[in-house]
C-alpha positions as CSV (number, residue, x, y, z in Angstrom):
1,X,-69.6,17.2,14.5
2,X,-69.1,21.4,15.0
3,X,-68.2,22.3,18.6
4,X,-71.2,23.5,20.7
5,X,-71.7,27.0,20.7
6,X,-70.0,29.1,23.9
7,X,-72.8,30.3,26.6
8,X,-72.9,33.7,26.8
9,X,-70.5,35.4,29.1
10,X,-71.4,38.9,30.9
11,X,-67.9,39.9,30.7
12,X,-69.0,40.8,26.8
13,X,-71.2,43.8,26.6
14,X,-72.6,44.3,23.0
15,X,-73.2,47.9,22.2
16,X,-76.7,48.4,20.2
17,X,-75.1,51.3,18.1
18,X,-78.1,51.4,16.3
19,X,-81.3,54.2,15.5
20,X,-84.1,52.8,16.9
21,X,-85.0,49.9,19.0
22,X,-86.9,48.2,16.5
23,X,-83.6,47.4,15.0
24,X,-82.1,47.0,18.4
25,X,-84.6,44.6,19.3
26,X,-84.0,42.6,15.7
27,X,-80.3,42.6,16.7
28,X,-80.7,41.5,20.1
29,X,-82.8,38.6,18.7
30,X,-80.0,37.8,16.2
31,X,-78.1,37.3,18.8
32,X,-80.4,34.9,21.2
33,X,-78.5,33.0,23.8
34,X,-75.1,34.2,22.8
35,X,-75.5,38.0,24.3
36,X,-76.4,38.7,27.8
37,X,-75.6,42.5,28.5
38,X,-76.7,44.7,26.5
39,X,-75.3,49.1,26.0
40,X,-78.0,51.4,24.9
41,X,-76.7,54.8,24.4
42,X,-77.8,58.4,23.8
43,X,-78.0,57.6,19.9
44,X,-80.7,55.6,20.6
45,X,-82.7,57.3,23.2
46,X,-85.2,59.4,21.3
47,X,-85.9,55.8,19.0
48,X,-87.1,54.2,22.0
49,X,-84.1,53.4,23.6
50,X,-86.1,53.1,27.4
51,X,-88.3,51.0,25.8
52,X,-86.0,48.3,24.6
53,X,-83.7,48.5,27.5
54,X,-87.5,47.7,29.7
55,X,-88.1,45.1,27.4
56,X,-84.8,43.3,27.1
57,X,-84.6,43.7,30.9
58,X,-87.7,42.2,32.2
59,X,-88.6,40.2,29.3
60,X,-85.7,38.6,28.4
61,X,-83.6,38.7,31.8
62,X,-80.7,40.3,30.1
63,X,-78.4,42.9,31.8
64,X,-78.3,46.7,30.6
65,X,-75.7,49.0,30.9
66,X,-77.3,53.1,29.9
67,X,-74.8,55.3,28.6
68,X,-75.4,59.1,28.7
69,X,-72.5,60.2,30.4
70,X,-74.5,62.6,32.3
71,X,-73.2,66.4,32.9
72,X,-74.7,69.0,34.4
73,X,-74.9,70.9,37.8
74,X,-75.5,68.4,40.8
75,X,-79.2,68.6,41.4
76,X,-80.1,68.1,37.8
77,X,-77.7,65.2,37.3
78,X,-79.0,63.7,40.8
79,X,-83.1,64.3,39.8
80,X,-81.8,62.4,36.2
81,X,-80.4,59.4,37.8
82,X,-82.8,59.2,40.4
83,X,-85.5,58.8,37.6
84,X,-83.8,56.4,35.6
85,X,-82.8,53.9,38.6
86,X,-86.4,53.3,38.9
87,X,-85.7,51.4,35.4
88,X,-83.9,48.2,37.3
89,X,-81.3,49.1,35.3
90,X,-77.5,47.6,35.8
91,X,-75.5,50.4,34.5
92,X,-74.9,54.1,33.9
93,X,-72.5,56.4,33.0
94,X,-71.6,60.2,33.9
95,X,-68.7,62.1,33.0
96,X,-66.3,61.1,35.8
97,X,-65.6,65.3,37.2
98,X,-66.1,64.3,41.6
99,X,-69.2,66.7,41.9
100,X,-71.5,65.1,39.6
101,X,-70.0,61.8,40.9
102,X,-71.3,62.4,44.0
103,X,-74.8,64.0,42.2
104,X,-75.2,60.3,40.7
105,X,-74.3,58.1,43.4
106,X,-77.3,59.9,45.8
107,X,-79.9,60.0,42.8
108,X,-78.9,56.1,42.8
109,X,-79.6,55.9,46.1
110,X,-80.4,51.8,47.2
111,X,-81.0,51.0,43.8
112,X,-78.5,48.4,42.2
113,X,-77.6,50.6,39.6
114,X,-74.1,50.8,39.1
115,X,-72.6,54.4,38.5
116,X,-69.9,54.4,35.8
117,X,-67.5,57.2,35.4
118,X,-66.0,58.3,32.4
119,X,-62.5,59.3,32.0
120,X,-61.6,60.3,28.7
121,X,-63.6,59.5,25.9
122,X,-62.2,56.6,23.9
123,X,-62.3,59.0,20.6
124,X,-60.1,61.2,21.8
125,X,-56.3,62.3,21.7
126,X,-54.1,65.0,22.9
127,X,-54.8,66.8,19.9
128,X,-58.6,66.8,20.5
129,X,-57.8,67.4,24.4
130,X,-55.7,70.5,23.0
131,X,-58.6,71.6,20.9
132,X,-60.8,71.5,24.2
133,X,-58.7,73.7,26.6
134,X,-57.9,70.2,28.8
135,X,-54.7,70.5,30.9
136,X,-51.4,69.6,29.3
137,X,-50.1,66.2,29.5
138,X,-49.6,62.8,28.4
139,X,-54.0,61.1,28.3
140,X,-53.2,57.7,29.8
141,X,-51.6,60.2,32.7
142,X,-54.8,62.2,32.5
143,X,-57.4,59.0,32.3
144,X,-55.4,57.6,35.4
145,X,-56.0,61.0,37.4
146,X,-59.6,61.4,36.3
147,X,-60.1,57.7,37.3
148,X,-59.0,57.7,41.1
149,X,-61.0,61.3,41.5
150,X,-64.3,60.0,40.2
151,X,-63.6,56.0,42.8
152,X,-63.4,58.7,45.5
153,X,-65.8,60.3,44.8
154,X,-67.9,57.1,44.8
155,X,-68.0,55.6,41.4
156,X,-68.9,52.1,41.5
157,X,-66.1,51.9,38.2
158,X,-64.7,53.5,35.6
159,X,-64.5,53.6,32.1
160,X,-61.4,54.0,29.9
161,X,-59.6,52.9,27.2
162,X,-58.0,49.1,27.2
163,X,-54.6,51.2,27.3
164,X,-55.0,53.0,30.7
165,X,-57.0,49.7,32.4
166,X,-53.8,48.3,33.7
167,X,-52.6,51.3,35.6
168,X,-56.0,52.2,37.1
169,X,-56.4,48.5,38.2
170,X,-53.4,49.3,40.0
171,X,-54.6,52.0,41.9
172,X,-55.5,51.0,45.7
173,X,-59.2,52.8,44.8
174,X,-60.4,50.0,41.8
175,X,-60.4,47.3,45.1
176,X,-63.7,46.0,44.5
177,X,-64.6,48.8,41.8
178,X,-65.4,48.1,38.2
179,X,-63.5,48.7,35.1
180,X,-64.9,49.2,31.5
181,X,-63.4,49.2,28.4
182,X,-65.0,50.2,24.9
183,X,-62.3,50.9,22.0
184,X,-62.0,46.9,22.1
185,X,-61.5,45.1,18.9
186,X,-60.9,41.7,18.2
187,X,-58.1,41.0,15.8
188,X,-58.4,42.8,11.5
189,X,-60.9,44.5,13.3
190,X,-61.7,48.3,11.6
191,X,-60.8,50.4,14.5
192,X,-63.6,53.5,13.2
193,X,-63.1,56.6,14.9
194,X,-61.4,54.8,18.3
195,X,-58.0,55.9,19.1
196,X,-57.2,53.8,21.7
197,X,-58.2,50.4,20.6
198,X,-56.9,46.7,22.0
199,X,-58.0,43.1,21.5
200,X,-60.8,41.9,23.9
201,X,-58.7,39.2,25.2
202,X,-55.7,42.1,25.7
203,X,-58.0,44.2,27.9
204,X,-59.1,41.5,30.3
205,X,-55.2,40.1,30.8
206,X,-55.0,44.4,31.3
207,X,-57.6,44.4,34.0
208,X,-60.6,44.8,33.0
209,X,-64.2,43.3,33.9
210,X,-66.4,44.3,31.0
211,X,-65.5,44.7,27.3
212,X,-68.0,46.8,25.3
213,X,-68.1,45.5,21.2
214,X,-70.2,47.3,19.2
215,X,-69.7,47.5,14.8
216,X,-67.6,44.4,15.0
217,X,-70.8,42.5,15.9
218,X,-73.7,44.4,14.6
219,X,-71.8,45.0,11.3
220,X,-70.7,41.5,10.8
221,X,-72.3,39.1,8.3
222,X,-73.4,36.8,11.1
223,X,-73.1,38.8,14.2
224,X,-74.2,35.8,16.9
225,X,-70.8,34.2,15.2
226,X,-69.1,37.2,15.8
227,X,-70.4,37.2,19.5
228,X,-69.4,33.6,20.0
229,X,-66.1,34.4,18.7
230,X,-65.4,37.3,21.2
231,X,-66.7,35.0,24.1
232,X,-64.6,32.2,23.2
233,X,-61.3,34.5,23.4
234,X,-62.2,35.8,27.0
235,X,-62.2,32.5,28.0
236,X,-59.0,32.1,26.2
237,X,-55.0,32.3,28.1
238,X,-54.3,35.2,27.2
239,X,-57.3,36.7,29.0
240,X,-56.1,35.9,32.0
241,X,-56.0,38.7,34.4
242,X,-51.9,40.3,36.0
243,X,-54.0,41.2,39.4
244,X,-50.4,43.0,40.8
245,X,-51.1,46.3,41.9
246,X,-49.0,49.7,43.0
């Protein structure tokens, strides 16, 4: 007799790193039961990306986390959010600089969206922060900066590599804030173009509250196993959370 399969577990947030939403929406139905938040990013927002995240929302209760790490001057970035938090969405990310911070959190307003900062791009080294004119200095140093800026500026959370989660849990500005970590791979995992990659169960036990899994799953001969598999290692020992802080 096989073991029954784990329930889903919002902790996991599957990434539909796909072109359109008609294959999102096969995907998420691949999935069923075993996914219950959901990423849709800019790759997928001229192939009905809205759409899908309306759909999977209302239609199949699931929770939806919009990444377009927004940037622009504040009243453009503040008329952007305020339109999309008429969505009922959960989630949405802006590049984590205070000004458009702030921008985000008043186009929010009362809704219940959640605004996510980012730090540094998971993709990125010092090499590519070179290349880009960014300040010198070590990035975990950098992502940990950028981090308490953006809380005080409001951010409901942060996102960041599974490296840096543990220092800015640490920081007295995460109390009660959110930390999000893609670059997560579970174990013989491909690590594609992420830099700064750990193990799902790693960047829990490092502080973390959501994991975001995208080619692991949706590339995997049967991706709901896949899922299942991820879930069952968050619920594992060694994702058990060093709450210490600075």
């Amino acid at each position: 007799m096989t073991d029954p399969a784990p329930p889903a577990d919002d902790r996991l947030i599957v990434a539909l790193d796909v072109p359109n939403a008609l294959e999102g929406h096969a995907l998420a139905e691949r999935l069923g039961d075993s996914v219950s938040f959901y990423k849709i990013g800019l790759g997928m927002l001229t192939g009905g990306g809205l759409a899908l995240a309306n759909e999977l929302k209302s239609e199949h209760g699931k929770r939806i986390f919009l990444d377009m790490k927004l940037f622009d001057i504040g009243a453009t970035v503040e008329a952007a959010v305020r339109g999309l938090a008429q969505f009922d969405l959960d989630f949405l990310t802006v590049h984590g600089d205070p000004h458009i911070v702030r921008a985000a959190r008043e186009g929010a307003g009362s809704s219940g969206m959640k605004i996510l900062a980012v730090t540094i791009l998971t993709s990125l080294d010092r090499k590519d922060l070179d290349d880009s004119l960014i300040r010198d200095g070590d990035v975990p140093d950098i992502v940990v900066d950028r981090a308490a800026r953006a809380l005080e500026a409001g951010a409901h959370g942060v996102i960041c590599s599974p490296q840096e989660a543990a220092r800015i849990r640490a920081l007295h500005e995460t109390e009660d804030r959110l930390i999000v970590t893609p670059g997560v791979r579970p174990a013989g995992a491909a690590a594609g173009d992420q830099k700064r990659i750990t193990t799902p169960a790693e960047a829990i036990a490092a502080g973390a509250d959501h994991v975001v899994v995208g080619r692991p799953i949706h590339r995997a001969r049967d991706p709901k196993a896949a899922a299942q598999a991820i879930v069952t290692e968050l619920r594992s020992p060694q994702a058990v959370r060093n709450n210490a802080r600075a």
